[in-house]
C-alpha positions as a LaTeX table, in Angstrom:
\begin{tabular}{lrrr}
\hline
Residue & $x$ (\AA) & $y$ (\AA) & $z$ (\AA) \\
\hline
Unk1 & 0.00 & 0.00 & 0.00 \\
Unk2 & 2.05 & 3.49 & $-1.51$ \\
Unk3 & 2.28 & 5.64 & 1.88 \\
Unk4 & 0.24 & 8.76 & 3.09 \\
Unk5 & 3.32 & 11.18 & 1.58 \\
Unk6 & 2.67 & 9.70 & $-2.26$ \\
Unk7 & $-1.08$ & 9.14 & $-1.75$ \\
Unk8 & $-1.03$ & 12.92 & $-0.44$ \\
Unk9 & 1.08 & 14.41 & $-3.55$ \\
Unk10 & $-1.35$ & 12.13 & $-6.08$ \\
Unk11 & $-4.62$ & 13.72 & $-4.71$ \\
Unk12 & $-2.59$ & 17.56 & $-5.19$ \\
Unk13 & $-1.61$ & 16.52 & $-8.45$ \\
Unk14 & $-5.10$ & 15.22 & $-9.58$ \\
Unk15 & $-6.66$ & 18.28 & $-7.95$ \\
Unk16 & $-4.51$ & 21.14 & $-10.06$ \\
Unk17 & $-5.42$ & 19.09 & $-13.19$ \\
Unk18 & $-8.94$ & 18.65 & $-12.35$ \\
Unk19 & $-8.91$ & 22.90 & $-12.29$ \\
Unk20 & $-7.24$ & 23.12 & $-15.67$ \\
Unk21 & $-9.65$ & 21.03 & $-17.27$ \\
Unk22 & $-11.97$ & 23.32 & $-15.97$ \\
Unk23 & $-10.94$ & 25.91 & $-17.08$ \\
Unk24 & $-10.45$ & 24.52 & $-20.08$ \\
Unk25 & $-13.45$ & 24.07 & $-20.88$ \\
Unk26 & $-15.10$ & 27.23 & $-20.05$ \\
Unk27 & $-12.69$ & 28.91 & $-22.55$ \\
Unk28 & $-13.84$ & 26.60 & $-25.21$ \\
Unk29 & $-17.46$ & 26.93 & $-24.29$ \\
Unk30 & $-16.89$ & 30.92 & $-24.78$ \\
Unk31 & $-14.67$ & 30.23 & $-27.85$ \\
Unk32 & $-17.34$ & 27.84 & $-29.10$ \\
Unk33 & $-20.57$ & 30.43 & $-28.80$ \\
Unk34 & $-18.80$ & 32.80 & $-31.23$ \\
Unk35 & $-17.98$ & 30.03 & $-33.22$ \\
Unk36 & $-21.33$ & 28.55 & $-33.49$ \\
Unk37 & $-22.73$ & 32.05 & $-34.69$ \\
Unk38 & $-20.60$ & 32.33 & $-36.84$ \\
Unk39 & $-20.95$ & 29.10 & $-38.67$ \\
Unk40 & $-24.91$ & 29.15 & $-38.27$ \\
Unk41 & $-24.60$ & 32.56 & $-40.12$ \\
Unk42 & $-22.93$ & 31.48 & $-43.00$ \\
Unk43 & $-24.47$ & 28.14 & $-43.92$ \\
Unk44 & $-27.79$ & 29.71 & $-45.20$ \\
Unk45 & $-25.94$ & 31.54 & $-47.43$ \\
Unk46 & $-23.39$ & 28.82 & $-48.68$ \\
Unk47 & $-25.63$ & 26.08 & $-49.29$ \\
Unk48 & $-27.98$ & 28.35 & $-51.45$ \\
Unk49 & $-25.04$ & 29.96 & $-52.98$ \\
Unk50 & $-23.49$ & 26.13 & $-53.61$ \\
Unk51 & $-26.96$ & 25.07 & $-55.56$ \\
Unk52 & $-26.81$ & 28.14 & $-57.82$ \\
Unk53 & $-23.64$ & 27.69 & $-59.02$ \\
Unk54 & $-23.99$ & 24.17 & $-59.15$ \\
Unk55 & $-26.84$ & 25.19 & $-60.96$ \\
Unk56 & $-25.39$ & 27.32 & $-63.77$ \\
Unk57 & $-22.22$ & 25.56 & $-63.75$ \\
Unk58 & $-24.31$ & 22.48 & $-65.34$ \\
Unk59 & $-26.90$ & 24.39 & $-67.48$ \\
Unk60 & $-24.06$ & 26.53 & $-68.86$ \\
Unk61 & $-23.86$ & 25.87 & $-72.81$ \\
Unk62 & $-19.73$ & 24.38 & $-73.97$ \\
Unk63 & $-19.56$ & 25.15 & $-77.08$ \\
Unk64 & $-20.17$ & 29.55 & $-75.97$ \\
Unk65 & $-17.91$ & 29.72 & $-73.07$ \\
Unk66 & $-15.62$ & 27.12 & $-71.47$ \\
Unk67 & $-15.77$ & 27.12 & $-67.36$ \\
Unk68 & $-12.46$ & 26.34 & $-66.45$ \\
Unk69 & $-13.68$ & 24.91 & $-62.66$ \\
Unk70 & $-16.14$ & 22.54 & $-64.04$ \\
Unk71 & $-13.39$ & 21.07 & $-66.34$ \\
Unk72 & $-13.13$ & 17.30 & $-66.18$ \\
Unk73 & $-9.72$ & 15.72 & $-66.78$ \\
Unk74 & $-8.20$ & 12.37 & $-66.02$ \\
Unk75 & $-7.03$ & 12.47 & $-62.17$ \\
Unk76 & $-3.58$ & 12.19 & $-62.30$ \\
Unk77 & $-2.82$ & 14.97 & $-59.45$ \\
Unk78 & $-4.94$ & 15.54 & $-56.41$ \\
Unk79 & $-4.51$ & 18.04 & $-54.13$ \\
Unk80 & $-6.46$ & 17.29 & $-49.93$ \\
Unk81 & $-6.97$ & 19.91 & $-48.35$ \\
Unk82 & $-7.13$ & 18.57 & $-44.62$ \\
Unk83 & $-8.60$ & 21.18 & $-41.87$ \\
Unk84 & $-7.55$ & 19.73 & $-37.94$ \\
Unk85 & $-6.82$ & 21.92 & $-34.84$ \\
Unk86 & $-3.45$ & 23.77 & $-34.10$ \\
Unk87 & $-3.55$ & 22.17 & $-30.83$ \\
Unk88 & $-4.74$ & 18.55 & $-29.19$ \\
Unk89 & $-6.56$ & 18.16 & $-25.59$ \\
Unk90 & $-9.82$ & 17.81 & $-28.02$ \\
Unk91 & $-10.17$ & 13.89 & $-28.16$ \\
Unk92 & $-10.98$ & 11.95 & $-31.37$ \\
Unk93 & $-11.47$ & 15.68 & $-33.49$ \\
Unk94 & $-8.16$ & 15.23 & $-35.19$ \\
Unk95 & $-7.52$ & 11.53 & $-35.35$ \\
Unk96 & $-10.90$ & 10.98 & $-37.08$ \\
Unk97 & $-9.92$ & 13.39 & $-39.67$ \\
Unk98 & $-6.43$ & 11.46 & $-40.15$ \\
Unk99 & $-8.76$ & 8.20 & $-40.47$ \\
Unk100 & $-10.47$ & 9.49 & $-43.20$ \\
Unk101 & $-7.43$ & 10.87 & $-45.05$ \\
Unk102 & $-6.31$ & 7.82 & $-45.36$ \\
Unk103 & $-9.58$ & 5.97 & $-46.35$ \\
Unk104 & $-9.42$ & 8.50 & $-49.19$ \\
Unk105 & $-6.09$ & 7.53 & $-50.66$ \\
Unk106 & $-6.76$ & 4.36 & $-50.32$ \\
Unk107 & $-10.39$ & 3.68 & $-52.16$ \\
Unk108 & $-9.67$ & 6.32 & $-54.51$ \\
Unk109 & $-6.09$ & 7.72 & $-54.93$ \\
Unk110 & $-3.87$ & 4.79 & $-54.30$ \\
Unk111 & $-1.96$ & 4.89 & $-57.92$ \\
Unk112 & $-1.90$ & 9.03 & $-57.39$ \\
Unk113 & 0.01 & 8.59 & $-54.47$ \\
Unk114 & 2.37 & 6.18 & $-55.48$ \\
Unk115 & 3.20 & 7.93 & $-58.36$ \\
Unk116 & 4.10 & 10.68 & $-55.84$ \\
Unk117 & 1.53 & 13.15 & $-57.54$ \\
Unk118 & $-0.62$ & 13.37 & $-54.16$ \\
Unk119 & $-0.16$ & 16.67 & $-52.55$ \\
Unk120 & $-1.25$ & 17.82 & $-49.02$ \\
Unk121 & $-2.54$ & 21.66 & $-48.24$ \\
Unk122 & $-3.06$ & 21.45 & $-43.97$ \\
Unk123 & $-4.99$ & 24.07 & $-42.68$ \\
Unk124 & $-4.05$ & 23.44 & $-39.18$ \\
Unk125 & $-0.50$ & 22.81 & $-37.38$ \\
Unk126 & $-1.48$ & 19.09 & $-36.05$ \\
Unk127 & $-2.05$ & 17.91 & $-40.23$ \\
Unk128 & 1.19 & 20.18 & $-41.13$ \\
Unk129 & 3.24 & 18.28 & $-38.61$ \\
Unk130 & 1.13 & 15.16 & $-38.98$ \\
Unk131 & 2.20 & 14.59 & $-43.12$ \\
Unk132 & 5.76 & 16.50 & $-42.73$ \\
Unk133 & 6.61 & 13.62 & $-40.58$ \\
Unk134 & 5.44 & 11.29 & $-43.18$ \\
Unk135 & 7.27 & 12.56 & $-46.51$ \\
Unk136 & 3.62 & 13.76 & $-48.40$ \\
Unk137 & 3.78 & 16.32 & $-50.36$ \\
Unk138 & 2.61 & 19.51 & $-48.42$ \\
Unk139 & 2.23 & 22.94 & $-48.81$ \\
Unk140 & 2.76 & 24.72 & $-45.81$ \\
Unk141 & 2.03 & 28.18 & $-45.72$ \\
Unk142 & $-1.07$ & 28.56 & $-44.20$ \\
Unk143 & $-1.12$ & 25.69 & $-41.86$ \\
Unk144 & $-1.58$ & 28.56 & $-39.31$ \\
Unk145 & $-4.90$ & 29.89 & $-40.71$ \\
Unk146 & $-6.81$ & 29.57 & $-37.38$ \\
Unk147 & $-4.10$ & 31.77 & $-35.55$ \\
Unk148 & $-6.42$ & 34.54 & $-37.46$ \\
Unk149 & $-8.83$ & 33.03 & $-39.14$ \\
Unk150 & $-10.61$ & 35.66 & $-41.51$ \\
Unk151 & $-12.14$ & 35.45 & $-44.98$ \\
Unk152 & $-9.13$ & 37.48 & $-46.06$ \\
Unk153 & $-6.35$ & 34.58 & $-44.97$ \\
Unk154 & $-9.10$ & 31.93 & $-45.99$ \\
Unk155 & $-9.28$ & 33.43 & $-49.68$ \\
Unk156 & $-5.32$ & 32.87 & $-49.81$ \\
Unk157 & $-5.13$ & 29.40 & $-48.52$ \\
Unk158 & $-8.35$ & 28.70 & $-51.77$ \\
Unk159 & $-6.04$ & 30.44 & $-54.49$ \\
Unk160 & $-3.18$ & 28.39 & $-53.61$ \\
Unk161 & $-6.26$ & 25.04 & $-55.02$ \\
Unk162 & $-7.81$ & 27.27 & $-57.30$ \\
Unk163 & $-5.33$ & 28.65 & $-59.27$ \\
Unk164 & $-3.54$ & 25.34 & $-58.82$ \\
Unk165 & $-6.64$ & 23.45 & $-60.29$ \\
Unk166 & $-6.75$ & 26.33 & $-63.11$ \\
Unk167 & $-3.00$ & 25.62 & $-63.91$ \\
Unk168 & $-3.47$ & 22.06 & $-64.53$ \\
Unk169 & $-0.63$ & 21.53 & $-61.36$ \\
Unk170 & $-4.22$ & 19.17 & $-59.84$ \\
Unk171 & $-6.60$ & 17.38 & $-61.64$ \\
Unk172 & $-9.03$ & 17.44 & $-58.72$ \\
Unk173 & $-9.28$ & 19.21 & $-55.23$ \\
Unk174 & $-10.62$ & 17.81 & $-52.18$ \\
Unk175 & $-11.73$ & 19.17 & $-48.78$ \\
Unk176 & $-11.58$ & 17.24 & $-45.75$ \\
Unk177 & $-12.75$ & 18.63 & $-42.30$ \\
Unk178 & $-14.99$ & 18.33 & $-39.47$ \\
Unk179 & $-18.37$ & 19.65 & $-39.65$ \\
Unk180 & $-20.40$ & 20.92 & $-36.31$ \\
Unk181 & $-23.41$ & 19.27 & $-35.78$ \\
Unk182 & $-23.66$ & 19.45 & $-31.44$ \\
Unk183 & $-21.22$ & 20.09 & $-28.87$ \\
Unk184 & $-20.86$ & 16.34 & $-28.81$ \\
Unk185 & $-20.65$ & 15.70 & $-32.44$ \\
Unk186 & $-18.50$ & 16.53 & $-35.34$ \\
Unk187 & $-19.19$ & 14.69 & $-38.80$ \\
Unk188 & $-16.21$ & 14.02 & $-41.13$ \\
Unk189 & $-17.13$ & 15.34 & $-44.46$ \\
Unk190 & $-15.19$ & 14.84 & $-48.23$ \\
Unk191 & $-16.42$ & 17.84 & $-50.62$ \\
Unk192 & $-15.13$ & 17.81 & $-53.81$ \\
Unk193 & $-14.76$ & 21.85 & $-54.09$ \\
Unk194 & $-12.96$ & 21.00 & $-57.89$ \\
Unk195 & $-14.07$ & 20.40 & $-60.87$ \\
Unk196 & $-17.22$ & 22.01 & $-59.61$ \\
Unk197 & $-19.89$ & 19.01 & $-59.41$ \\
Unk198 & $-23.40$ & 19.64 & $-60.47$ \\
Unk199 & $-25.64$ & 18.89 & $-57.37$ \\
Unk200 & $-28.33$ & 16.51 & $-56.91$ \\
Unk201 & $-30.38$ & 19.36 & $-56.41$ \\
Unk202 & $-29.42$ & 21.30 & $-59.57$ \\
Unk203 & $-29.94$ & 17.82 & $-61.92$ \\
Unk204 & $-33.50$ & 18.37 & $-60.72$ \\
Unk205 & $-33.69$ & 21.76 & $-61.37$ \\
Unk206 & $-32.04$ & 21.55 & $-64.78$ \\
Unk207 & $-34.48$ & 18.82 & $-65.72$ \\
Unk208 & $-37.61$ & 21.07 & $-65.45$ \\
Unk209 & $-35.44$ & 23.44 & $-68.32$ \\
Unk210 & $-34.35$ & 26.56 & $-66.12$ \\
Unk211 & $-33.17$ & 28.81 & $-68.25$ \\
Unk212 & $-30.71$ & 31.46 & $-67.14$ \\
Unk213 & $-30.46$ & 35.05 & $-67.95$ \\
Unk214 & $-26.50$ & 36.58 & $-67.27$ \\
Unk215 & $-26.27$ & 39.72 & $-66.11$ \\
Unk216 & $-23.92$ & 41.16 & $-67.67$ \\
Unk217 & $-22.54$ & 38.04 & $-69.54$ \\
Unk218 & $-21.70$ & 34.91 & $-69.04$ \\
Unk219 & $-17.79$ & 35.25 & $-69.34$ \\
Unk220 & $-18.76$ & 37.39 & $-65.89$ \\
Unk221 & $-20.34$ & 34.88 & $-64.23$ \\
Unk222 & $-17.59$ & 32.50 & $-64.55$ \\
Unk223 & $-14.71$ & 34.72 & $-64.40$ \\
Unk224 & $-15.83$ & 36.81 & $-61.24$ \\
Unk225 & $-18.71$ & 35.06 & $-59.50$ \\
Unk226 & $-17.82$ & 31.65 & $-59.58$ \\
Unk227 & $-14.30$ & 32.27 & $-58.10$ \\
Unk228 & $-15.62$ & 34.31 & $-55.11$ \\
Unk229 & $-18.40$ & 31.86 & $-54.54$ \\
Unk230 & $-16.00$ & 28.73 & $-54.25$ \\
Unk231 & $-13.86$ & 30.94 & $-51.87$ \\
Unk232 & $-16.82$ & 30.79 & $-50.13$ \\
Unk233 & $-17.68$ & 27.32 & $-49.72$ \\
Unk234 & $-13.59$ & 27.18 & $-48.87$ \\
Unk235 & $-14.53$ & 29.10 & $-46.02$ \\
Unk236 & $-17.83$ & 27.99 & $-44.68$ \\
Unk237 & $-15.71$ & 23.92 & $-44.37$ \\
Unk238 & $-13.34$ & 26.33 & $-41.99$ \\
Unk239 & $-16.19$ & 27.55 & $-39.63$ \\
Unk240 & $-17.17$ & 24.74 & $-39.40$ \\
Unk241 & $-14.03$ & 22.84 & $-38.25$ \\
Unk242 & $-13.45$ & 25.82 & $-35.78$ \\
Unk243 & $-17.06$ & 25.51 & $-34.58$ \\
Unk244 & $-16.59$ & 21.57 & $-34.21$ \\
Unk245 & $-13.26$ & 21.51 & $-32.86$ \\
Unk246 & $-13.92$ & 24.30 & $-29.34$ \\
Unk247 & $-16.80$ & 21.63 & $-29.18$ \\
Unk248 & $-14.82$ & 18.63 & $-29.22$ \\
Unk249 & $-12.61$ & 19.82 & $-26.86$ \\
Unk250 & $-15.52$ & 21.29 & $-24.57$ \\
Unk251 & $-16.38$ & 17.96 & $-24.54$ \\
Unk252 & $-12.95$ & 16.67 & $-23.86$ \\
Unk253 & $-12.19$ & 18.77 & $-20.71$ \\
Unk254 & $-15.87$ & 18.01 & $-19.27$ \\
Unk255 & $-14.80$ & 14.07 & $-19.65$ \\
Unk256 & $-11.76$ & 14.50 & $-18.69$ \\
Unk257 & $-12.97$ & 17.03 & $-15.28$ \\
Unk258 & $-15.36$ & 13.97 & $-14.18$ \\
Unk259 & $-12.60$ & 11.27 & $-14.74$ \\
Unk260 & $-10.34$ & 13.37 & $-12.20$ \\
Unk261 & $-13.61$ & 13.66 & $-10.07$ \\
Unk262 & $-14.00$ & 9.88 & $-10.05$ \\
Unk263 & $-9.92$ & 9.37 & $-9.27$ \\
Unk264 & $-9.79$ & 11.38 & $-6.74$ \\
Unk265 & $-12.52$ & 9.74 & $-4.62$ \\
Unk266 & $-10.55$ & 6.77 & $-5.05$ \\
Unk267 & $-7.55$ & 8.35 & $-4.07$ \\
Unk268 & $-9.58$ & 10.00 & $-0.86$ \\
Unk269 & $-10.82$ & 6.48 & 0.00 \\
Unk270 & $-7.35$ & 5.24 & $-0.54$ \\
Unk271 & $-5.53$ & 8.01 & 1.89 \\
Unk272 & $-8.42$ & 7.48 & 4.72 \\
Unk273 & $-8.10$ & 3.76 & 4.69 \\
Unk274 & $-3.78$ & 4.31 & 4.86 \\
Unk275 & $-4.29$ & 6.84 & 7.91 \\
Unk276 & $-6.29$ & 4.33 & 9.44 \\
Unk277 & $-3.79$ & 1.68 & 9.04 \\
Unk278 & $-0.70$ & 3.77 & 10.28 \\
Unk279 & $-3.09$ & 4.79 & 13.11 \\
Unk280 & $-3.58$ & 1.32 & 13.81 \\
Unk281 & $-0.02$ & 0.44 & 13.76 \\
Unk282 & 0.77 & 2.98 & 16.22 \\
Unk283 & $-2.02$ & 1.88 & 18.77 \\
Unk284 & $-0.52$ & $-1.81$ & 18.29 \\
Unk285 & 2.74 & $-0.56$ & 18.49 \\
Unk286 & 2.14 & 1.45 & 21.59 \\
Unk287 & $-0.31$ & $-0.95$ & 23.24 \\
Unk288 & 2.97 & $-4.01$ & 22.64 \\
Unk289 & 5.37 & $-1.53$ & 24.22 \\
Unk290 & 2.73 & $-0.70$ & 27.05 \\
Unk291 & 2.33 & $-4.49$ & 27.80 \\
Unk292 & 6.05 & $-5.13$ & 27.37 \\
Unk293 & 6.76 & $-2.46$ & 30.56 \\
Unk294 & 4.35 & $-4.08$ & 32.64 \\
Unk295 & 5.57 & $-7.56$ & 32.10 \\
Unk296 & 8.87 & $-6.36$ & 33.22 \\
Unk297 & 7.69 & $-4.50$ & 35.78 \\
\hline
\end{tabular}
């Protein structure tokens, strides 16, 4: 049985941590309220802004105009863009992500990557130092996004996978990130932000004959609208990682505070019952001694 001394500096220990996670977690149920309005702001606007130009991307006629980010070529070079935390303490939020990375390459880009044409854009320190230390192919310069993220720092992290797509340097660009459903839930999602994908939504649409008007042209529409409105989309996937990550790790530091509740009663039980043994002792001890005089007396 450890003595009162370790038992004592375990329960200290288990008590500072216990008021860090606590802590914790109120800062990311503060950071996650601002977070959460953000995200429930934008998504309204994105996923209408998504069908229209999924919309007119698909009812746009070839032969007048040629969209350059609905152009299909062979996949030969993909570019994932992976969104994860700068930080950890936020349980399976970053892991998951990882998972699904891989899940990715494997069903679908398996001869991409071994022909070493599989690049990496991280949009958070954990999947820059995650793929360094695995020799992909990464672009690094904005794997610090969420130190400030803005629309401004998001919009250059999409034109390095824009123009990228545009330049034929990747034949298709994926997003990969968490999105916010609850404080206790985060959804792994794979968009495909390029070639832009007619949706399932905008099939139906196109099948009832919508005919667009462009205002003022059509060269525009695709060389000023579209752009800004993927840059959009870009940014919506990093709300909602931000959103979903202060909630993972909200939910983390609450675990993690009753876990240290829990070990610390044991701990409690465990010091009271080693008192009461080295009490005991001491009676015994004293009581044997006591006896010992008086037999020799």
């Amino acid at each position: 049985m450890a003595n009162l001394k370790e038992v004592k500096g375990r329960i200290q220990s288990v008590t500072s941590t216990q008021q860090i996670t606590k802590a914790m977690k109120m800062v990311a149920a503060a950071k996650l309220r601002r977070a959460q309005d953000r995200i429930t702001q934008m998504r309204p606007y994105s996923q209408k802004l998504s069908k229209i130009i999924g919309n007119v991307s698909a009812g746009v006629d070839t032969s007048s105009i040629e969209n350059p980010y609905a152009e299909v070529r062979p996949v030969n070079k993909v570019l994932l863009v992976v969104v994860t935390s700068d930080r950890g303490l936020c349980g399976g939020f970053n892991s998951s992500i990882f998972k699904q990375v891989r899940a990715v390459i494997s069903e679908k880009y398996a001869d991409v990557e071994r022909a070493g044409n599989l690049t990496i854009l991280p949009l958070g320190k954990k999947a820059n130092d995650f793929y360094t230390k695995r020799g992909f192919n990464v672009i690094d310069e904005h794997h610090l996004i969420f130190h400030n993220l803005d629309f401004t720092h998001s919009m250059e992290a999409s034109d390095v996978a824009m123009n990228g797509f545009i330049k034929g340097e990747f034949d298709k660009v994926e997003l990969i990130y968490n999105e916010f459903k609850n404080v206790a839930t985060q959804i792994v999602q794979v968009e495909q932000l390029l070639p832009i994908e007619a949706t399932s939504e905008g099939e139906e649409d196109l099948s009832t004959s919508t005919d667009y008007i462009y205002e003022p042209s059509q060269e525009f529409i695709f060389s000023e609208i579209i752009p800004k409105s993927l840059k959009v989309q870009f940014y919506k996937a990093l709300l909602e990682s931000n959103a979903a990550e202060q909630g993972a790790r909200m939910t983390a530091m609450d675990q993690a505070t009753d876990n240290a509740g829990e070990l610390l009663k044991e701990l409690k039980l465990t010091y009271n019952r080693t008192r009461q043994a080295a009490i005991t002792k001491e009676i015994l001890e004293i009581v044997g001694g006591a006896e010992a005089l008086a037999q020799g007396g």
